[in-house]
PAGU-602918 format. One record per residue: x, y, z of N, C-alpha, C in turn; residue in three letters. Coordinates in steps of 0.001 Angstrom, whole numbers, padded with zeros to 6 digits, always signed. Layout:
<sites>
((X, Y, Z), (X, Y, Z), (X, Y, Z), 'Ala')
...
</sites>
This chain:
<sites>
((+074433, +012895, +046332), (+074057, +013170, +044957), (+074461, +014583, +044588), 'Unk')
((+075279, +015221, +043513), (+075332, +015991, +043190), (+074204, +016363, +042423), 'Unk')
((+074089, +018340, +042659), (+073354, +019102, +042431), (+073478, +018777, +040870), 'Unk')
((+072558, +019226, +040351), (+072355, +019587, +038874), (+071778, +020841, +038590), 'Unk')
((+072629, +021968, +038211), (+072393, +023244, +038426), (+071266, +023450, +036776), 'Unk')
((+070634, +024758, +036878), (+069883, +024695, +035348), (+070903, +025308, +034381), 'Unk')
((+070658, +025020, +032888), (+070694, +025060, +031883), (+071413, +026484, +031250), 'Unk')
((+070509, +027187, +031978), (+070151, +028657, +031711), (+071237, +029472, +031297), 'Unk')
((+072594, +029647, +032722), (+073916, +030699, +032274), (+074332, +030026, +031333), 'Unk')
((+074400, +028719, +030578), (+075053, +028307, +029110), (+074482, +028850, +027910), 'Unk')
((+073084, +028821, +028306), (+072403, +029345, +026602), (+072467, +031137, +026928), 'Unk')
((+072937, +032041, +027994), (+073065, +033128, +028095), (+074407, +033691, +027502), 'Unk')
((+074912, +032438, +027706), (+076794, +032755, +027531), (+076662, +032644, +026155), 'Unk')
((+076152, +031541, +025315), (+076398, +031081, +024224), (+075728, +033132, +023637), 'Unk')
((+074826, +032978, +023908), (+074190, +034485, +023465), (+074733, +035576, +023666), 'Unk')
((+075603, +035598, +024584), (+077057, +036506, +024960), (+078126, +036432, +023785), 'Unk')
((+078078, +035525, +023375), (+079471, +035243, +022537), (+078574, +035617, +020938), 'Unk')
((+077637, +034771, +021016), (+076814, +035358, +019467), (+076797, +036801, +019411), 'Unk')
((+076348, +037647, +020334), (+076917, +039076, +020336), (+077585, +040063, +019967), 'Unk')
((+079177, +039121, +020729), (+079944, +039535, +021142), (+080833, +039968, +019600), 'Unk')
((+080587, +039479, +018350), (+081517, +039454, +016857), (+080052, +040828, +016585), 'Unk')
((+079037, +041024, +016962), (+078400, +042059, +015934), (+078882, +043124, +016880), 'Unk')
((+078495, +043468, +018344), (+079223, +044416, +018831), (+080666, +045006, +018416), 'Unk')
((+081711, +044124, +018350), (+082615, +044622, +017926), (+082946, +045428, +016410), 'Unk')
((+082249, +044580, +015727), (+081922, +045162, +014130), (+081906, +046457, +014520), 'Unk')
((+080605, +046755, +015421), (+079948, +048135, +015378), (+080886, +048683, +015987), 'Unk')
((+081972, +048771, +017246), (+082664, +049586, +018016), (+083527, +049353, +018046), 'Unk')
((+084541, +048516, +017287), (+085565, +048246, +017394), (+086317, +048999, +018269), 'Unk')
((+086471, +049953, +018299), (+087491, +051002, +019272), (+087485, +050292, +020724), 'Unk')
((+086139, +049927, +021169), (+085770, +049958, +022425), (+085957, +048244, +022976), 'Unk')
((+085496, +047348, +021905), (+085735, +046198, +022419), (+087214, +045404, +022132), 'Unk')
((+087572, +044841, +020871), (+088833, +044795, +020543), (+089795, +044836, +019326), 'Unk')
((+089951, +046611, +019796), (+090862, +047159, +018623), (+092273, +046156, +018011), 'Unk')
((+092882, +045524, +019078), (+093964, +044809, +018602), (+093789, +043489, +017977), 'Unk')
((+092434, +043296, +018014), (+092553, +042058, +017009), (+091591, +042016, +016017), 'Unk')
((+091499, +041509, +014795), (+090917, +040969, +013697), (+089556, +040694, +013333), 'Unk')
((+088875, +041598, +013072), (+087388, +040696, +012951), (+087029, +039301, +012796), 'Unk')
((+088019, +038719, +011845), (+087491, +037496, +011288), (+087960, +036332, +012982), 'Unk')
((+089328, +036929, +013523), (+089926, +036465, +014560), (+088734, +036029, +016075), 'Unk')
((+088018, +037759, +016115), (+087049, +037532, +017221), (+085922, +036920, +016782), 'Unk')
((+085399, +037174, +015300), (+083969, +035779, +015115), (+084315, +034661, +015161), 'Unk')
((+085672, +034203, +014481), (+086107, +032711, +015139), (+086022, +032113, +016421), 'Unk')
((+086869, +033029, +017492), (+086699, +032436, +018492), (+085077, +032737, +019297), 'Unk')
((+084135, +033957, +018676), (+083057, +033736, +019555), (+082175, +032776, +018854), 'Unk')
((+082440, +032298, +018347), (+081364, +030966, +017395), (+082325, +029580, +018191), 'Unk')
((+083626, +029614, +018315), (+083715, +028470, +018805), (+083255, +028371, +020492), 'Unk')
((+083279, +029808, +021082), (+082933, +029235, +022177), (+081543, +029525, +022851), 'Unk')
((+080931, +029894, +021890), (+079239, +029929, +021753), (+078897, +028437, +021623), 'Unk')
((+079662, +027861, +020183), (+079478, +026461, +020467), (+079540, +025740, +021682), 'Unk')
((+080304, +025706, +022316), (+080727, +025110, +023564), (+079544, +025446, +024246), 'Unk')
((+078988, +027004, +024636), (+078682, +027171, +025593), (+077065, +026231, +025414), 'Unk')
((+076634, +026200, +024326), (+075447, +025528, +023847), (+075583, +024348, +024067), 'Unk')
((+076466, +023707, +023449), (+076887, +022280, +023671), (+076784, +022039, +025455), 'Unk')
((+077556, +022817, +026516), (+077239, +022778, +027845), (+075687, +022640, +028241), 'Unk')
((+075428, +023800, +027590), (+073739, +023868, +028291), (+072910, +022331, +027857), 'Unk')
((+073044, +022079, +026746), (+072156, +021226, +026016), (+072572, +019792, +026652), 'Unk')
((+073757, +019386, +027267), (+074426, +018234, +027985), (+074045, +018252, +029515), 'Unk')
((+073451, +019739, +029912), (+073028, +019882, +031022), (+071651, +019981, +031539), 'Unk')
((+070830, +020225, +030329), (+069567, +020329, +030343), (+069043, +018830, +030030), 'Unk')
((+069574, +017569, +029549), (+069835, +016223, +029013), (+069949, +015423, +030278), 'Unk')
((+070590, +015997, +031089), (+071355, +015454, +032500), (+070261, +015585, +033941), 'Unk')
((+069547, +016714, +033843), (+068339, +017123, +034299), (+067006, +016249, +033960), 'Unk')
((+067086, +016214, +032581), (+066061, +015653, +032083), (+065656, +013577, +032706), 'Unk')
((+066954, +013243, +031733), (+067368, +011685, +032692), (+067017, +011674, +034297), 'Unk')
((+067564, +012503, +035009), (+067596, +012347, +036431), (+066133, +012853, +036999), 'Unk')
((+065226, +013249, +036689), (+064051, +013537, +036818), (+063145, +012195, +036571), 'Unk')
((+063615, +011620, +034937), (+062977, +010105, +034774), (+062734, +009328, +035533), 'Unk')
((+064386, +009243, +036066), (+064804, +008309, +037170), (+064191, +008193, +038230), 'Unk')
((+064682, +009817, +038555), (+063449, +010094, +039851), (+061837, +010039, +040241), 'Unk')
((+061671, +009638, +038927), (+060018, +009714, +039131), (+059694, +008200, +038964), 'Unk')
((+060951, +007066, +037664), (+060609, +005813, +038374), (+061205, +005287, +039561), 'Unk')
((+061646, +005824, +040562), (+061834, +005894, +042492), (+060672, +006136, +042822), 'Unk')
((+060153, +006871, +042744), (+058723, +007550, +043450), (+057558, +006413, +043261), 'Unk')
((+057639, +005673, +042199), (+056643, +004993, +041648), (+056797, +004081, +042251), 'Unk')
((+058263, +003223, +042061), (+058621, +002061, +042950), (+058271, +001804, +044068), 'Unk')
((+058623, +003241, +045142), (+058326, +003700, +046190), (+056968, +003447, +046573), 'Unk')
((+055970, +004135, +045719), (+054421, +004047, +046521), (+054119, +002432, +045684), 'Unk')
((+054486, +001743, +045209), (+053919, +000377, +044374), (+054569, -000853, +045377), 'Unk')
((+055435, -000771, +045865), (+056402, -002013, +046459), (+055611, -001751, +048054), 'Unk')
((+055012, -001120, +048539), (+053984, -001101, +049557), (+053403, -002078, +049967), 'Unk')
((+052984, -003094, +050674), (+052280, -004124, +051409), (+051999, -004442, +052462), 'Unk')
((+050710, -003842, +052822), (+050368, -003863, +054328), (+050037, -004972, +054817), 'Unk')
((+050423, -005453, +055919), (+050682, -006798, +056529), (+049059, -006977, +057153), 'Unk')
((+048542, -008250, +056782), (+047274, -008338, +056832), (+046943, -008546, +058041), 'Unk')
((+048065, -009312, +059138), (+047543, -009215, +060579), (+048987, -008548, +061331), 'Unk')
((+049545, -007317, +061273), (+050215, -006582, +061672), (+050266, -006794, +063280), 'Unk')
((+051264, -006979, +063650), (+051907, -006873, +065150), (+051343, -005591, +065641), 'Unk')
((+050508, -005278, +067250), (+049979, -004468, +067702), (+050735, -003683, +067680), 'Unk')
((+052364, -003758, +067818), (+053754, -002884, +067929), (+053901, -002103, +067008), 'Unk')
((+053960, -002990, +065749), (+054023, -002472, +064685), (+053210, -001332, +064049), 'Unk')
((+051635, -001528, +064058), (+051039, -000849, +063834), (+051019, +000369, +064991), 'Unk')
((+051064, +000121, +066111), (+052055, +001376, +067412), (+052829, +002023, +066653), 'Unk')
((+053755, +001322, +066465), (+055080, +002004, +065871), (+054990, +003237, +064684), 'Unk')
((+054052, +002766, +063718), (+053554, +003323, +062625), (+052525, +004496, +062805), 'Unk')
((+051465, +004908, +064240), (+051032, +005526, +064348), (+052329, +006537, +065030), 'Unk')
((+053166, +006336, +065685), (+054534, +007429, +066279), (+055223, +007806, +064880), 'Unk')
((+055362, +007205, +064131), (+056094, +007413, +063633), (+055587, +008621, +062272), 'Unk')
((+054092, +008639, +061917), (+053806, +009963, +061547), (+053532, +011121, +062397), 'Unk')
((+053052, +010812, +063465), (+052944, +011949, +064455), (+054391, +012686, +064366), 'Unk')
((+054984, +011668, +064629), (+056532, +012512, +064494), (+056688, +013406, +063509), 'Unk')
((+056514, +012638, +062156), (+056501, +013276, +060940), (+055952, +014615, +061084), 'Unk')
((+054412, +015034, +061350), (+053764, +015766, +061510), (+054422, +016690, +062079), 'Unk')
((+054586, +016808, +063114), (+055356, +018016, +064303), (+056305, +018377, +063335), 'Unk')
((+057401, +017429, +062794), (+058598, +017797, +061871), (+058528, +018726, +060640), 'Unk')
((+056579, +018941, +060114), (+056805, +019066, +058865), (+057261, +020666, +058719), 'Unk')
((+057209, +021477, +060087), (+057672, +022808, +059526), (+059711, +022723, +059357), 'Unk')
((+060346, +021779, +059813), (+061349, +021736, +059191), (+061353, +020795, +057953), 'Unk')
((+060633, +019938, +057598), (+060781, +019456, +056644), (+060282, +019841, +054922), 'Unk')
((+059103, +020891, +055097), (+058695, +021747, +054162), (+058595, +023075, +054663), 'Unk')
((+059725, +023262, +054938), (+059147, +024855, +055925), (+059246, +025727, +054348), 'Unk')
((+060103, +025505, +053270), (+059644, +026020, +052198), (+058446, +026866, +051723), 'Unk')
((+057152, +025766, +052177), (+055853, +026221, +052044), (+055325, +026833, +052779), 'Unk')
((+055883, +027674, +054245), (+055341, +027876, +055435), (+054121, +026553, +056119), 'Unk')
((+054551, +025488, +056039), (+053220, +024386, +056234), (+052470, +025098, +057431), 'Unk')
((+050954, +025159, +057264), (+050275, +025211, +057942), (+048771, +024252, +057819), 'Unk')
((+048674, +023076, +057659), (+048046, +022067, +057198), (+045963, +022409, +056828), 'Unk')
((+046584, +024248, +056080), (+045647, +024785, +055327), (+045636, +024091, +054139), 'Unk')
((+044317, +024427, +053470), (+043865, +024486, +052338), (+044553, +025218, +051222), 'Unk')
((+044649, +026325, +051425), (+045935, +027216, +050674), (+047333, +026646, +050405), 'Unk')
((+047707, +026263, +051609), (+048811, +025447, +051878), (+049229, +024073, +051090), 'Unk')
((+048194, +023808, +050276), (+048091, +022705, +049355), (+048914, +023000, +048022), 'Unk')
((+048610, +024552, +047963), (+048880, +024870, +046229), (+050420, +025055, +046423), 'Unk')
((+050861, +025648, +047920), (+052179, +025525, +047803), (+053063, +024408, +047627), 'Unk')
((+052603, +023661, +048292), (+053042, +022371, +048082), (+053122, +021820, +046459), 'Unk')
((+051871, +022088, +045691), (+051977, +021671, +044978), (+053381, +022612, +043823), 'Unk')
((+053117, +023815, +043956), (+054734, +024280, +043489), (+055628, +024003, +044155), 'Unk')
((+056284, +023276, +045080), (+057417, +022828, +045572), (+057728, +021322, +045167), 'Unk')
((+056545, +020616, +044621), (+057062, +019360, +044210), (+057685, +018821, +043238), 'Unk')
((+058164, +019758, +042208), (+059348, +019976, +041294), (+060774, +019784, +042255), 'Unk')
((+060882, +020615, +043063), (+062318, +020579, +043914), (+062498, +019735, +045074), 'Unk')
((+061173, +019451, +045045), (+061369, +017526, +046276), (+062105, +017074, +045241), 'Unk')
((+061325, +016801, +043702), (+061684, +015688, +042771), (+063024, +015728, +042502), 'Unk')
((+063580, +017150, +042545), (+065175, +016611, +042175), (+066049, +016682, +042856), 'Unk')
((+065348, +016669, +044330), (+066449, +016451, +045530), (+066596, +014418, +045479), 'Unk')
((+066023, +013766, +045358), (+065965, +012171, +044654), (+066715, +011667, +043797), 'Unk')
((+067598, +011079, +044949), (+068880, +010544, +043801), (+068957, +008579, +044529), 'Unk')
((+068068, +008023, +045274), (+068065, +007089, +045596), (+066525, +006747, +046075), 'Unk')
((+066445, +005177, +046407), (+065098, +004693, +047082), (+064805, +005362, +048064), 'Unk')
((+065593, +005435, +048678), (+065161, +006023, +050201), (+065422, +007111, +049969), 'Unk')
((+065467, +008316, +049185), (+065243, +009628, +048804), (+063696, +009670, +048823), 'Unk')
((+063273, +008622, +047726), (+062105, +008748, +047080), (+060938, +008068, +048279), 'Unk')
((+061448, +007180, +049153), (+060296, +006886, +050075), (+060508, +007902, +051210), 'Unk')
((+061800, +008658, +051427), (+061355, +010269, +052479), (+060485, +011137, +051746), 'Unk')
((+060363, +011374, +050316), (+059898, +012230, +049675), (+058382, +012284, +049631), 'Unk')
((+057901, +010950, +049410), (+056925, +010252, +049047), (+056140, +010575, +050595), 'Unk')
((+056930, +009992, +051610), (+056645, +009929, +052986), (+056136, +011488, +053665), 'Unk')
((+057104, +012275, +053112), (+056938, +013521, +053638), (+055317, +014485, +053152), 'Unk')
((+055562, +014180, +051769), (+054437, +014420, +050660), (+052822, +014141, +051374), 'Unk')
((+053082, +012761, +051411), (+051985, +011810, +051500), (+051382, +012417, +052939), 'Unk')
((+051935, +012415, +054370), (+051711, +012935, +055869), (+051425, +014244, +055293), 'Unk')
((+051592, +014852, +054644), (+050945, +016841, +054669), (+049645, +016545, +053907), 'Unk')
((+049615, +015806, +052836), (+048326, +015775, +052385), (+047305, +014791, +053196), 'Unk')
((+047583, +014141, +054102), (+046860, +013372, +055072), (+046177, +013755, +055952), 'Unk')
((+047311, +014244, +056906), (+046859, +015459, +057733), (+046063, +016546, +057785), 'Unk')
((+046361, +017245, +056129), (+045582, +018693, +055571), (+043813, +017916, +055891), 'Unk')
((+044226, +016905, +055471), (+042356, +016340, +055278), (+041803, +015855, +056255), 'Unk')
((+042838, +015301, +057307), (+042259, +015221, +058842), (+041737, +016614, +059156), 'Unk')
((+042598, +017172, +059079), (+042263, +018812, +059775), (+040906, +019549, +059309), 'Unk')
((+040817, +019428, +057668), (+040195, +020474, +057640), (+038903, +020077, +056694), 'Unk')
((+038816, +018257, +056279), (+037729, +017065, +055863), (+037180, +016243, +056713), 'Unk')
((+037989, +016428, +058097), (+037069, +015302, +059186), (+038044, +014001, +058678), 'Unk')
((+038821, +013496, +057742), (+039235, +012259, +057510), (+040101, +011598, +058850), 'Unk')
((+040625, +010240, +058693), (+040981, +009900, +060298), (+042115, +008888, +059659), 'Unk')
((+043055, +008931, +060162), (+044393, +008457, +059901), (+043730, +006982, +060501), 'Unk')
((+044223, +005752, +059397), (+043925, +003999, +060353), (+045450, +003946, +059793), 'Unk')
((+045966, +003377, +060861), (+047871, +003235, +060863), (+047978, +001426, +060568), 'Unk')
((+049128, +001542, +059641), (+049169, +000211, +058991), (+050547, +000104, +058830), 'Unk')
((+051407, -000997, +059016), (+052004, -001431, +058937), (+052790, -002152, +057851), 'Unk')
((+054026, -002329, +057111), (+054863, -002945, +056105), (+055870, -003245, +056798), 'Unk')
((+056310, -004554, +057335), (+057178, -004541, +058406), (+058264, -004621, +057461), 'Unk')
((+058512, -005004, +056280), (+059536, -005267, +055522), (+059972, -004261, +054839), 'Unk')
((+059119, -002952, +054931), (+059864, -001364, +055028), (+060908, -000936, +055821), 'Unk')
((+060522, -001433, +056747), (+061707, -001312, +058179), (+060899, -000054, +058608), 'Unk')
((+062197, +001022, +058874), (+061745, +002197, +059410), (+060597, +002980, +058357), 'Unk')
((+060403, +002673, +057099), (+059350, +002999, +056051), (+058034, +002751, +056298), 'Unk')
((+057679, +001821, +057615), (+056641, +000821, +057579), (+055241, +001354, +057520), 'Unk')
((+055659, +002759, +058395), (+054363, +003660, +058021), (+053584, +004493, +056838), 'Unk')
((+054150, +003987, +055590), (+054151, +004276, +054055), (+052784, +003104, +053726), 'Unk')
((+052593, +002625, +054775), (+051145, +001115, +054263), (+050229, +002107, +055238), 'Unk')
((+050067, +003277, +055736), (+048841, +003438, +056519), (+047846, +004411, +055707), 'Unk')
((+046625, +004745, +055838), (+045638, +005540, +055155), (+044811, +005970, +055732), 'Unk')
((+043748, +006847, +054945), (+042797, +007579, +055748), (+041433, +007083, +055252), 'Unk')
((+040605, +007263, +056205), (+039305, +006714, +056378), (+038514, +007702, +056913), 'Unk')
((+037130, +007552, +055972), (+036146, +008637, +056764), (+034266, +007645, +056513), 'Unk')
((+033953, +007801, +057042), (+032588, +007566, +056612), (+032635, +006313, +055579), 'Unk')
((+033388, +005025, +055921), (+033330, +004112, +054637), (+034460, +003893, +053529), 'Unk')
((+034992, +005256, +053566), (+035283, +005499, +052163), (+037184, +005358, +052864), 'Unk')
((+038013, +005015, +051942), (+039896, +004765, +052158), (+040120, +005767, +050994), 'Unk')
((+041002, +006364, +051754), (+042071, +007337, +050525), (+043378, +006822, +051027), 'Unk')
((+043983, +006505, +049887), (+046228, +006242, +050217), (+046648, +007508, +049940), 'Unk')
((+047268, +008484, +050698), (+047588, +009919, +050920), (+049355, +009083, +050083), 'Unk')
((+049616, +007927, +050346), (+051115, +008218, +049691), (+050661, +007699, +048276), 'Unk')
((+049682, +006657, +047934), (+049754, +006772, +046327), (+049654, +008305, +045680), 'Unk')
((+048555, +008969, +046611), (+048442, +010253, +045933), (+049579, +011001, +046462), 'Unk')
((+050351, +011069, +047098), (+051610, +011829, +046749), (+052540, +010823, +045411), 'Unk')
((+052799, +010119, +045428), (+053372, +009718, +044251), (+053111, +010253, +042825), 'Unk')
((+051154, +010488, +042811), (+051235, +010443, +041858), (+051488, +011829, +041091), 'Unk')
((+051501, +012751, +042526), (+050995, +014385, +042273), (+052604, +014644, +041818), 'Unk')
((+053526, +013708, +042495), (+055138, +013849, +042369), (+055251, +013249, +040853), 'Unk')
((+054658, +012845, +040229), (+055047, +012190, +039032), (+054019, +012414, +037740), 'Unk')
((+052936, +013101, +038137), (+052180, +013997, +037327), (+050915, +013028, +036596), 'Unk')
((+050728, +011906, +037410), (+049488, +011501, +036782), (+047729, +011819, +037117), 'Unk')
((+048393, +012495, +038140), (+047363, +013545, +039256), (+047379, +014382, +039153), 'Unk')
((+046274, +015696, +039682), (+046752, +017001, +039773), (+046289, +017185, +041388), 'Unk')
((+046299, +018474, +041642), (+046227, +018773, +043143), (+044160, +019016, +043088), 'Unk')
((+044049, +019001, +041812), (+042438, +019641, +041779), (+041446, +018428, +042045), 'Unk')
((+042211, +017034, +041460), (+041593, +015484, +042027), (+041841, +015339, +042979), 'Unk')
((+042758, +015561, +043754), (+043210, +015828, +045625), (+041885, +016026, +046016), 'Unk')
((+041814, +017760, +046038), (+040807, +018344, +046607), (+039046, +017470, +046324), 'Unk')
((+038957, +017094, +045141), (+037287, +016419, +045043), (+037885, +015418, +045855), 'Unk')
((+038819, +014719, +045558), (+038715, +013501, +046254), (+038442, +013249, +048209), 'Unk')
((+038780, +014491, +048611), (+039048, +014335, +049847), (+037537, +015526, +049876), 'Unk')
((+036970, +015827, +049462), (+035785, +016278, +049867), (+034563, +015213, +050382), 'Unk')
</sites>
């Protein structure tokens, strides 16, 4: 997936070039004596235009691919189905396969310095803008989701007493551990619906925290 850089050096440029016809007015000597006033506001209006026209096609392009990306994320935590009598393997499989996760997460968010603190939450929660637009496919959005979901799981094992019960979606394949949740005293939390939703903004990080109290 190509990058989608921001917006920003186009509407700077365009403001460079809007400039660029009053400066000269004022100094002509200094900016450009050999040509024409009417010559340099022409061309800095046409390519102010442009440069606006760039930004605004690029900020459009950002915008779409964020949509997109957030209906992945959704797909992602909704197409979930934990297999009601799961293979002992399977559900094996699914408890290795976040542990793994876990150990991984200082390369996988080392961004945030992860330390599966409390503090460590809010970073996360400013980094989930730049998960979202690293997502340019399903399986972007179920690593994303996946990655998301194991830090906020964990944070609440660690530091709520909550207890990982490992569940199985065998028709995830290697995803399968995206059906498991946490349990404490009675009560089930889905650590990947709530990453989905914190990734797609129907949550905040402040219902996280009551919730896992």
């Amino acid at each position: 997936m190509n990058k989608l850089h921001s917006p920003l050096p186009f509407f700077l440029l365009a403001a460079l070039f809007g400039l660029a016809p009053v400066l000269n007015n004022q100094y002509t000597a200094q900016f450009f004596p050999a040509l024409s006033p009417w010559l340099v506001e022409a061309l800095s209006a046409a390519l102010g235009v442009a440069a606006a026209f760039g930004g605004f096609s690029r900020g459009r392009e950002i915008l779409k691919r964020r949509t997109w990306a957030r209906e992945l994320v959704r797909q992602a935590a909704g197409e979930r189905r934990a297999a009601k009598s799961p293979a002992a393997n399977d559900v094996a499989n699914a408890g290795r396969l976040i542990a793994r996760l876990v150990r991984n997460t200082d390369e996988d968010l080392m961004e945030i310095r992860p330390d599966f603190s409390e503090k460590s939450l809010q970073r996360l929660s400013r980094y989930l803008p730049v998960l979202l637009n690293e997502i340019g496919s399903e399986e972007d959005a179920r690593i994303r989701v996946g990655v998301v979901g194991i830090y906020l799981g964990e944070t609440a094992c660690r530091n709520q007493q909550w207890q990982w019960f490992f569940m199985a979606d065998p028709a995830l394949r290697q995803f399968s551990y995206l059906a498991s949740v946490l349990r404490r005293s009675g009560k089930e939390l889905d650590p990947f619906a709530w990453a989905a939703d914190l990734m797609t903004g129907p949550r905040k990080l402040a219902d996280w925290r009551e919730a896992v109290k």
